[in-house]
N, C-alpha and C positions, 0 to 999 in steps of 0.2 A: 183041107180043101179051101178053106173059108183066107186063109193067108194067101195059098197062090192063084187064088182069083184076085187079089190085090195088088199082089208082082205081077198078075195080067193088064190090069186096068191100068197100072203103074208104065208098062212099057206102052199102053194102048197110047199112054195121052203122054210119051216124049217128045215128038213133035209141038206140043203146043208151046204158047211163049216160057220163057224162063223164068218168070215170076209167077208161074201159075203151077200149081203142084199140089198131090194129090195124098193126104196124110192119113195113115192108119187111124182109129178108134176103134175101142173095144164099150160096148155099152154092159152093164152088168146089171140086173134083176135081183132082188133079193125078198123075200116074201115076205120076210120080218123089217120092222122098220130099224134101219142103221144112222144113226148120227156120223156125220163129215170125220168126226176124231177115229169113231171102229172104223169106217172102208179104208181111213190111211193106216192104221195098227195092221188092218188084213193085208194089206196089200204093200208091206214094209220091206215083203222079199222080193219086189219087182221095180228095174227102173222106168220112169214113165215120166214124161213131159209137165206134163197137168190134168188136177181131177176136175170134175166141173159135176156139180152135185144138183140133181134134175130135182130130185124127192127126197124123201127117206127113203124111198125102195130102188133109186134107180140112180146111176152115176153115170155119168161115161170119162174115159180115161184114154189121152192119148200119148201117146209112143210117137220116139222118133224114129225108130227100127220096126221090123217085123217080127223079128226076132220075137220083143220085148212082148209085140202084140200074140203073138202065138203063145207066150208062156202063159200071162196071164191068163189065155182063152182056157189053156188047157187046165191051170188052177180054178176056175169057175166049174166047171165042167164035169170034173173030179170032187178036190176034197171041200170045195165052196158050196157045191151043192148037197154033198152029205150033211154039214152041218149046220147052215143057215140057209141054205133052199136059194140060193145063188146059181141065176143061167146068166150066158156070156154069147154076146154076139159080136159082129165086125159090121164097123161100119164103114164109109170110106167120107174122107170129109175134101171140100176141096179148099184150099187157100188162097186167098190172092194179095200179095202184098206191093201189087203196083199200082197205081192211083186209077179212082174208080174211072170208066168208060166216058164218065158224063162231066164236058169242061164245064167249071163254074166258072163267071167274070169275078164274084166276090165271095169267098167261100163261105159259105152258110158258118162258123163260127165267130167271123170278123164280123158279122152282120149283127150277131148276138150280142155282140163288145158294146157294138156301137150304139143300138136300141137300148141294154142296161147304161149307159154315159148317157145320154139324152133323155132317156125316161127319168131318171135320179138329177139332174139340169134342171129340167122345166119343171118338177116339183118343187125344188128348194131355191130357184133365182132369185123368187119373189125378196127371198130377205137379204139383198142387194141393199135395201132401202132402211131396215131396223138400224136400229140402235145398239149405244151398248150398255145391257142392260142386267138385272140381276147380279151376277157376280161378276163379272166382267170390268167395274169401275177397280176392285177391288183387285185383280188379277191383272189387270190391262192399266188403265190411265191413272191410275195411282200407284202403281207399282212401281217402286224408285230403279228396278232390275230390269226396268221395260224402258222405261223416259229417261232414267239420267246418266247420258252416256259418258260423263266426263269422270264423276266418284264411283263407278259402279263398272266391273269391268266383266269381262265372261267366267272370266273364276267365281268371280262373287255369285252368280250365279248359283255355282256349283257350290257355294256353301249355305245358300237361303234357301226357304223350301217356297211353295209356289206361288205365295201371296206376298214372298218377298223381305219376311223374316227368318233371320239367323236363326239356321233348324238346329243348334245349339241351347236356343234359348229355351224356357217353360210357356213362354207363350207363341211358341211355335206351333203350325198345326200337323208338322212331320210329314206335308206331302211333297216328296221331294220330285220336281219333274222337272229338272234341268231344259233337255232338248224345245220341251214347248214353249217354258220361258223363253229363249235363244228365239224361236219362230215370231214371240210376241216383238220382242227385241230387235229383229231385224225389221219386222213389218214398221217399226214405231220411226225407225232410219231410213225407211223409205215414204212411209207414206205420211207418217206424222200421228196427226190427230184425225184424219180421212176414215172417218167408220167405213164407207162400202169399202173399202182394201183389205182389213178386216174378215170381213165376210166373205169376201171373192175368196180368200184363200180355203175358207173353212167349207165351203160349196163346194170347192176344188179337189177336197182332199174327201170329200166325202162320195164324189163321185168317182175320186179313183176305189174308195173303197166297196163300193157295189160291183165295179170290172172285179176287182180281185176275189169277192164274193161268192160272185156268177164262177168263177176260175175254179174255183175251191170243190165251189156245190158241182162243176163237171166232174170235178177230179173223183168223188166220193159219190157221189148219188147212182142210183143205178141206171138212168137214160138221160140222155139230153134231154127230154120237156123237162123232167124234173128237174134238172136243172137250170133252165128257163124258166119256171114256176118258181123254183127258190130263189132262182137272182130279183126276180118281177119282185116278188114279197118282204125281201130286202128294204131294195130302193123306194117302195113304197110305205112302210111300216111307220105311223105318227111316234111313235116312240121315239125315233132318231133326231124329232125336230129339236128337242132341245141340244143337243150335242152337236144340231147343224148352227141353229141360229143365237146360240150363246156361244161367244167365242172360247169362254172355260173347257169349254164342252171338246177342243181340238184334242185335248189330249187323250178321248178316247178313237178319235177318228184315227192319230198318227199312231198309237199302242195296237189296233187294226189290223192296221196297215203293216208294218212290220212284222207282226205275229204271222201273216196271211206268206209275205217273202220269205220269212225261216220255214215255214213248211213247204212251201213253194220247193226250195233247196233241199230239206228234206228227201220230200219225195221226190225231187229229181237221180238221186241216190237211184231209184228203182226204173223210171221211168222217163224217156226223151216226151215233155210234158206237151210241146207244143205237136209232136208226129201225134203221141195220144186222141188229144184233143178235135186235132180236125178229123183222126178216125171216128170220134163221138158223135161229130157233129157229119156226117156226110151219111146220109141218107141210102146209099151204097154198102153201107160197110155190112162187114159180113161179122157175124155173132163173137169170133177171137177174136183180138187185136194182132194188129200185124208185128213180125216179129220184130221189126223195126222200130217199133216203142220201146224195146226196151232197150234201158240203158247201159250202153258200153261199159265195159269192168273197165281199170284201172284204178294203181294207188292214188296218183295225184290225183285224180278227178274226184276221188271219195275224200279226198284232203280237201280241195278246193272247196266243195261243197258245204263241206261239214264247216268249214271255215265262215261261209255263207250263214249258216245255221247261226252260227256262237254270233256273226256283225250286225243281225238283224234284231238278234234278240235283245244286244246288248242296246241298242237304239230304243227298241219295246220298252226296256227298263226303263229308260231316259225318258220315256215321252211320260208313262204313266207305269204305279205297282203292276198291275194287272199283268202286264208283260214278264216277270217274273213266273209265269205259271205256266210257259212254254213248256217244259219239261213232263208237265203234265200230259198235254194237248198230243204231247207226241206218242207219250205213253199210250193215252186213247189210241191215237191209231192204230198202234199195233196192236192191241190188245181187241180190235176190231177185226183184225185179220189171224188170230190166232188161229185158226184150221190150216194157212196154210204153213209150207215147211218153213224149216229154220228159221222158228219163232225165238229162239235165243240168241241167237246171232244177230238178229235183228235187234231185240231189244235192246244189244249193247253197242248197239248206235247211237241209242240215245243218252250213255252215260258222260260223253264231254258235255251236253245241256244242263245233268244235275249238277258236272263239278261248275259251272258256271254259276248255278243258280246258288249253289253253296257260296261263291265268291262276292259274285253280286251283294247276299245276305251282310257277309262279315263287313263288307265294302260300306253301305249303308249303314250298318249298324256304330263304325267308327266315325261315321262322316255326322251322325246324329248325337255325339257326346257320348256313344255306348251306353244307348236308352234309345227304348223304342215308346218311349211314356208320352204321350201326346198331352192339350193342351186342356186346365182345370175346365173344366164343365162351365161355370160363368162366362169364361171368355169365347168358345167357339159352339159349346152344345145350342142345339136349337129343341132340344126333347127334352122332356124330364125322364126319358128311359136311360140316359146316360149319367142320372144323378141317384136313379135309386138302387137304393143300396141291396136291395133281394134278388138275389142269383135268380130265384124262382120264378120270379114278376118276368126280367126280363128277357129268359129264354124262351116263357111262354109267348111274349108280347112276340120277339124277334122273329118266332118260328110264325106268327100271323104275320107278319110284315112280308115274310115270304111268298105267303097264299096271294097278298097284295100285288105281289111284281108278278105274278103267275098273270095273276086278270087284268094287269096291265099289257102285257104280253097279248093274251087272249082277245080284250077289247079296251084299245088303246083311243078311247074318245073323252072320255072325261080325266083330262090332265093337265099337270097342275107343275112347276118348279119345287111349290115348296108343303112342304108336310110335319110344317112345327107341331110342338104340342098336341095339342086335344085334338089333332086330324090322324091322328091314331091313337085313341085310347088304349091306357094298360090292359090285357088282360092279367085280372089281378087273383082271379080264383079259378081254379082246378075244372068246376063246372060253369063255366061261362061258354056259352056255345057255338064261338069260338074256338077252343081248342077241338071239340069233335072233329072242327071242322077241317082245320090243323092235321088232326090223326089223319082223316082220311084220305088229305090231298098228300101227303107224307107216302101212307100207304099204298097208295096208286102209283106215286111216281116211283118209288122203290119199285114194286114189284112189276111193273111195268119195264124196267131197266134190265132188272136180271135176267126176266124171262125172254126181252130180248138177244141179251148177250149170251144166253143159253143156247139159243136157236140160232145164233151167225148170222144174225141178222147185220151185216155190216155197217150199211147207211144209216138205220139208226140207230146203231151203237155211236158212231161216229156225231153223229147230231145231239144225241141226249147227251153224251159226254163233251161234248163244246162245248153245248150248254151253261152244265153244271160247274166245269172246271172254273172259266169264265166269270160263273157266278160267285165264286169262294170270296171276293175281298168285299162284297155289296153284300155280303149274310149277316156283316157283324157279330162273327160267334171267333173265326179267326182273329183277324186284325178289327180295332174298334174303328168305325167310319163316323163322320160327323155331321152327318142329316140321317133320317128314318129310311125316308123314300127319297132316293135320286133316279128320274125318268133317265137322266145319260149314263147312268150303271148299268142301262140294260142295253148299250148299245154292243155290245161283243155276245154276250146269251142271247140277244134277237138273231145272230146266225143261226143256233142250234133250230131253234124255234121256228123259222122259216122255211130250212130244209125239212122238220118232221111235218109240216103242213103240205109242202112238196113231194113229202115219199108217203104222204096218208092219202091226199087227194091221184095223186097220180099210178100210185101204184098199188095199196094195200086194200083200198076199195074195190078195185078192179072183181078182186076175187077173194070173198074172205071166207077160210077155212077155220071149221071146228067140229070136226064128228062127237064130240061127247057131247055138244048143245043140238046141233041139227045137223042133219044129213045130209044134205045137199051144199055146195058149195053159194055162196049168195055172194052174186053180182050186181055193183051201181054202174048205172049204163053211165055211158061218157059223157051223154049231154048232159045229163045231172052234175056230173062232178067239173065237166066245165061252165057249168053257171054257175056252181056255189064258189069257184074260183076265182070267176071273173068277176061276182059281187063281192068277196073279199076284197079282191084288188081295187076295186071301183071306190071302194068305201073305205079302203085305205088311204085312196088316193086324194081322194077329197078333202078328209082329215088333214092329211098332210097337210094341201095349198091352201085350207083355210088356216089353218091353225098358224099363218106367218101374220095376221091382221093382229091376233093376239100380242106377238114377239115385237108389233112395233115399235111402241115406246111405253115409259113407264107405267102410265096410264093403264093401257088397253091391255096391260100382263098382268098389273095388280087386279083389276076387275076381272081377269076372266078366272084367275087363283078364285077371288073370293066367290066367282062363283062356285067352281068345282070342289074346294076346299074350304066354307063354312065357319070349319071349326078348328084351321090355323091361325095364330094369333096375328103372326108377320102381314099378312093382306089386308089386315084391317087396320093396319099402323100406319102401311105403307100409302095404302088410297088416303088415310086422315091425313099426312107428308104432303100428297101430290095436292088435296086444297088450299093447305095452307100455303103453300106456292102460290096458288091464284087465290091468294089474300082472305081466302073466305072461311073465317074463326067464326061459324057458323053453331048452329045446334046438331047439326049433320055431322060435323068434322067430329064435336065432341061426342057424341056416341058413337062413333065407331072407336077411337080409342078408349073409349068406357067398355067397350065389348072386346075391345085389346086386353087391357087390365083385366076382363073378367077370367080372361082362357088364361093366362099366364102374367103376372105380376113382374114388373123389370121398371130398372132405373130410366131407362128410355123415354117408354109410351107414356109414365109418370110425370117427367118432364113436360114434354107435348102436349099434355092435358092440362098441363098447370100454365102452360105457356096460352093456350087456348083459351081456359080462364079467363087468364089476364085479360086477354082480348075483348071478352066478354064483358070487363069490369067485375068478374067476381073474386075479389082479392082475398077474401079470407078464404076459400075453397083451392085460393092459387097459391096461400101460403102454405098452408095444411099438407097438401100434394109436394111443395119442394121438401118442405120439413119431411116428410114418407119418402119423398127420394135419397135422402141423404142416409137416412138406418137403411137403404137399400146397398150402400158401398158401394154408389156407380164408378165410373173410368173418371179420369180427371178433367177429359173435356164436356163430360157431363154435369161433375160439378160446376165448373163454370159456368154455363149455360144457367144453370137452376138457381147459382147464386145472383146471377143476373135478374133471375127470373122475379126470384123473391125481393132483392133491390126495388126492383122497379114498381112491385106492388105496395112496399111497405110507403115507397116513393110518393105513390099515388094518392095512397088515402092516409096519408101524415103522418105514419108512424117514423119517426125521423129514429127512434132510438135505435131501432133493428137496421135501418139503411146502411149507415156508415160502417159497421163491420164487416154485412155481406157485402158493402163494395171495397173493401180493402183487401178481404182475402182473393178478390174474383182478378183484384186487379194484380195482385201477389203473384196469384197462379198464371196467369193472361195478360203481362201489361199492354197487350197489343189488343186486347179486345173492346173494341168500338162502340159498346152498348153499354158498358161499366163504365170506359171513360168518360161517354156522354152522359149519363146519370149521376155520377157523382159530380159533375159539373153543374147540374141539375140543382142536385143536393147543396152544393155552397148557394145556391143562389135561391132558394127556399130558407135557407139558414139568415140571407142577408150578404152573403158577403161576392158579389159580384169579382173583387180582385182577385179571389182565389180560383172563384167559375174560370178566369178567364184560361190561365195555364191549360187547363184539361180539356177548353174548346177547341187549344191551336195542337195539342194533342191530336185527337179526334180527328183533325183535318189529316195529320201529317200520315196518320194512317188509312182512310180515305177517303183523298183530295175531296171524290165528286159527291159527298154526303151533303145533299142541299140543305138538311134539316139543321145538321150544324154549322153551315155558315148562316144561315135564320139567325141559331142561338146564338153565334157569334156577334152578328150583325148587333141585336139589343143587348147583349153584354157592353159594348163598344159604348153604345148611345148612353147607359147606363153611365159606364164609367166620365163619359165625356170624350172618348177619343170618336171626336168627330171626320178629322181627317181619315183614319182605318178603317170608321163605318161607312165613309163613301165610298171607300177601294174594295169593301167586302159586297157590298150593293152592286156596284158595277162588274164583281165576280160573278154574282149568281144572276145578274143578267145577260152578263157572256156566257155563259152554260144554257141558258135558257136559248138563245141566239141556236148554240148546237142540238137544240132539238135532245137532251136529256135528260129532262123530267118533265113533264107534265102537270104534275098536283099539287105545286107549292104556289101561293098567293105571291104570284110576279108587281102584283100593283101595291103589295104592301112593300115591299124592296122598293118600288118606285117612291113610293111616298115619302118612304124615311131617306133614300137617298136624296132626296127633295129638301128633309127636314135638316140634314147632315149638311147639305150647302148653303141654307139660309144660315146657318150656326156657323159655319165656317167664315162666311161673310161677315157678321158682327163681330166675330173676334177680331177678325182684321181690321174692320172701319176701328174699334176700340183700340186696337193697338197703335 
């Protein structure tokens, strides 16, 4: 009866339009509670459309026939209800797969594009105006694969790794990101040396990745808010600033970004993404999607696609590793939809991704000398976790390093570039409380995962497993990484992370069930959960545009490090740097790298402090410090510098025996270097012998002209000698310099004087001759 009152209803409403039509459902009851996997095992002898699983007691299933709907009634009815206590009813669903009743001028989804692009804009413009700064000299303006376009061509490229050494070499750092370089490289052809160009681009590319973001989180999330809540949380998360406003930082923006287009392809394999979407976002739409999402069969089309898949990934490689782990990301998916049918069939969609990823691997690994052996610990490590030698020390350290990007994630205000040394203590024993801490957050996030993926919970399976995937090359337990903590490591896991804030505030509060703790189901009223929303968002927001004051220039980065980070050695080296630039070899400069040397001991800060010394006049503290720099084994433009350094003190306070060898090696290593030349010119002329000063003064010049100090020494070398005619051409030099306004601090009236003296002497030689 219950079928041909359907074939009733069915002829009632032929008349109506032809996209309106009226489709059987069967809803099924079951007393005992059934998992998604038993109603599809029970129901394996009937054909049917789609289940859609209400409860654990209740399904509904529909049919594209009556047929189909009447058997299964009659299975429910019968032997469904003998043995699981299963009743079956009909219900009548109506469809509408013509565009809803209500014209819109700008469809509520374009609208959503456009607020995620302008909200993610007006956050990050500010650093239009930064610098380039942290790694970026390094990466960018000294990178011979960015600036020299004439030796250096795009293959070469492809055979340096990112910083623009031959990833061949042992002092390679093995990150090989070809396509970014190429982006630097082109940027450096068009704009030069123009820092905002720079940045425009990296603003650019970050805003297209909060659209693609917002794309994603529609595609997976279970409602449009949540997915407007996870695109908002995105674009605002302080985490991203560094990846925005370090230009290093592009290569997780562009790895992204294409990770985001191969799924994109992907899942167009299932789905017409753009018909989908505006059914999500239209306020109309009725609970199925219309059949018109989905997407048309065909071979080529599933060729094309897939083809899609393999060109976007294989860009993800190029940009950064990370991109490598697509295969993964896809696996998630499916493995998030495992309730429904032809789960294997699916799966082996994914397998042209593995053989890629396998290719990629061998690809790499030949392009790298066949060695994946990164560079000695002295020359790139910044921790001593990369030097110590106990398996045990560092897995316990790494797995706390973890908890750390967890609460960066969680509260992203106290942050920092860099996290040398003692800004993460080793954990070094079993009971340090730390590890508990470790177990626990381990513990939670495991069983929190499975018990989701137990219960079909899709969105966040899908969320916790972006996450995670995402996360594998920033764990350090896979592949070794060469800092501790990088804030732009979490710019691909801040998606996961976003969306589970998205499907917790939006939908799991709503109503959260657990009869073995309490009986009632407990609900957060909405106004609740949209103010602790909207103060996340507000306080994310904030962060963000403050946190570009910081990213301005040397300065205002290194101080806000030492604020947030203490007990990194590099901010306290790097602000002693930025004084001694404005000249001030103070007591201030020298403690701070005294408190450099205390956290971690290097040829460097050693240097720097002996150099400060000097400044100070304490020569024997400045000798003591180069002689400790040298049993340190620095780089060889280190030694130079320190033999310079120690020159110039032994210079100072007459020890003549020590001078002349540390200026013969410095000038061995360096003959171009300016501070050796001039001291050892120095040194003849403490000895007596002016004729010899003089060669190493016209030195001096030839490598830079405008050193006023040495055309001074030049000038009384001259008077010295007697060449009074060259002392008046060297006088009248450094008053033509003066004329252009390029120094300031040198005594102009003693130039006058002697050039004064130089032409009374010039004149007696002539009346005598």
């Amino acid at each position: 009866p219950a079928i041909r009152q359907v074939s009733g209803c069915l002829l009632c409403h032929q008349n109506k339009a032809q996209t309106t039509t009226l489709e059987p459902a069967v809803v099924l009851e079951s007393q005992k509670r059934l998992a998604s996997a038993e109603w599809v095992s029970l129901l394996a002898f009937a054909s049917y459309d789609e289940i859609s699983v209400v409860s654990k007691h209740q399904i509904t299933v529909r049919c594209s026939s009556t047929a189909a709907s009447d058997r299964i009634l009659r299975w429910a009815n019968s032997a469904g209800n003998k043995f699981y206590g299963i009743t079956g009813t009909i219900e009548i669903e109506e469809t509408d797969e013509s565009h809803p009743s209500v014209a819109y001028s700008v469809h509520p989804l374009y609208i959503c594009l456009l607020v995620m692009a302008g909200f993610s804009f007006l956050l990050h413009v500010k650093s239009v105006n930064c610098g380039l700064l942290y790694d970026d000299p390094s990466a960018v303006t000294e990178n011979r694969d960015v600036n020299d376009h004439v030796n250096r061509t795009i293959w070469t490229v492809f055979q340096h790794d990112f910083w623009g050494t031959n990833i061949t070499s042992e002092a390679s750092h093995k990150s090989w990101r070809p396509f970014t370089t190429i982006t630097y490289r082109t940027e450096h052809a068009l704009f030069g040396d123009w820092k905002p160009g720079y940045h425009i681009t990296n603003i650019t590319l970050h805003v297209i990745s909060c659209v693609l973001v917002f794309i994603f989180a529609a595609l997976e999330l279970p409602s449009a808010a949540s997915a407007v809540v996870g695109g908002l949380l995105f674009c605002a998360h302080p985490i991203h600033t560094e990846a925005v406003f370090n230009i290093v930082g592009r290569a997780e923006e562009l790895c992204l970004i294409f990770l985001l287009l191969a799924i994109f392809c992907y899942e167009s394999l299932d789905l017409q993404l753009l018909v989908f979407l505006k059914w999500k976002f239209n306020p109309q739409n009725k609970a199925k999607a219309p059949k018109n999402a989905r997407a048309p069969g065909g071979f080529l089309r599933a060729v094309f696609l897939q083809l899609g898949v393999l060109f976007f990934t294989v860009f993800a490689m190029l940009s950064k590793e990370t991109g490598m782990l697509l295969p993964g990301l896809l696996l998630v998916l499916e493995m998030s939809r495992k309730h429904q049918p032809a789960l294997f069939s699916r799966l082996l969609r994914t397998v042209p991704s593995f053989i890629l990823f396998g290719i990629a691997y061998y690809i790499r690994w030949v392009i790298q000398g066949y060695t994946f052996k990164m560079a000695t610990p002295p020359l790139y490590w910044d921790t001593q976790l990369h030097v110590w030698s106990d398996w045990d020390i560092m897995a316990r350290t790494r797995s706390w390093i973890h908890c750390r990007y967890l609460w960066l994630l969680v509260y992203p205000f106290n942050l920092s570039p860099d996290y040398s040394h003692a800004a993460i203590p080793l954990v070094e024993s079993n009971f340090d409380p730390r590890v508990f801490f470790t177990i626990v957050v381990y513990a939670f996030v495991l069983s929190v995962t499975l018990l989701l993926f137990w219960k079909d919970q899709t969105a966040w399976t899908v969320s916790i497993g972006f996450a995670l995937v995402t996360f594998v090359p920033a764990s350090g337990f896979v592949v070794a990484v060469g800092t501790v903590i990088g804030e732009r490591l979490l710019y691909c896991p801040s998606v996961g992370y976003c969306f589970m804030l998205a499907i917790l505030f939006v939908h799991t509060l709503e109503k959260v069930e657990c009869p073995r703790l309490w009986r009632k189901p407990v609900k957060v009223p909405v106004k609740y959960r949209l103010l602790t929303i909207a103060t996340i968002l507000v306080a994310y927001s904030v962060r963000t545009y403050t946190r570009t004051v910081d990213w301005y220039d040397e300065q205002s980065l290194w101080e806000s490090c030492l604020q947030a980070q203490p007990g990194s050695n590099r901010p306290w080296r790097e602000t002693a740097i930025i004084r001694q630039w404005e000249d001030k070899f103070d007591n201030e400069t020298a403690r701070r790298l005294e408190r450099s040397l205390a956290i971690f001991e290097n040829s460097k800060t050693t240097m720097l402090l002996a150099h400060t010394y000097f400044k100070q006049e304490r020569y024997l503290e400045t000798e003591k410090l180069c002689q400790r720099c040298f049993e340190l084994k620095p780089p060889e433009k280190i030694v130079v510098d320190c033999l310079s350094i120690f020159a110039a003190s032994t210079l100072k306070r007459g020890a003549l025996d020590y001078t002349l060898s540390a200026l013969q090696q410095c000038i061995q290593f360096r003959p171009d270097h300016l501070q050796c030349v001039r001291n050892m010119a120095k040194y003849q002329r403490k000895k007596g012998r002016p004729q010899e000063a003089y060669p190493y003064l016209l030195r001096a010049l030839k490598i830079r002209h405008g050193a006023l100090e040495v055309w001074e020494e030049r000038a009384e070398v001259e008077a010295e000698l007697g060449l009074w005619k060259e002392c008046a051409t060297t006088c009248q030099t450094v008053l033509n310099l003066r004329k252009s306004g390029k120094d300031l601090k040198v005594d102009y009236a003693k130039f006058e004087k002697l050039q004064q003296t130089c032409a009374s002497k010039l004149q007696k030689s002539q009346g005598s001759a």
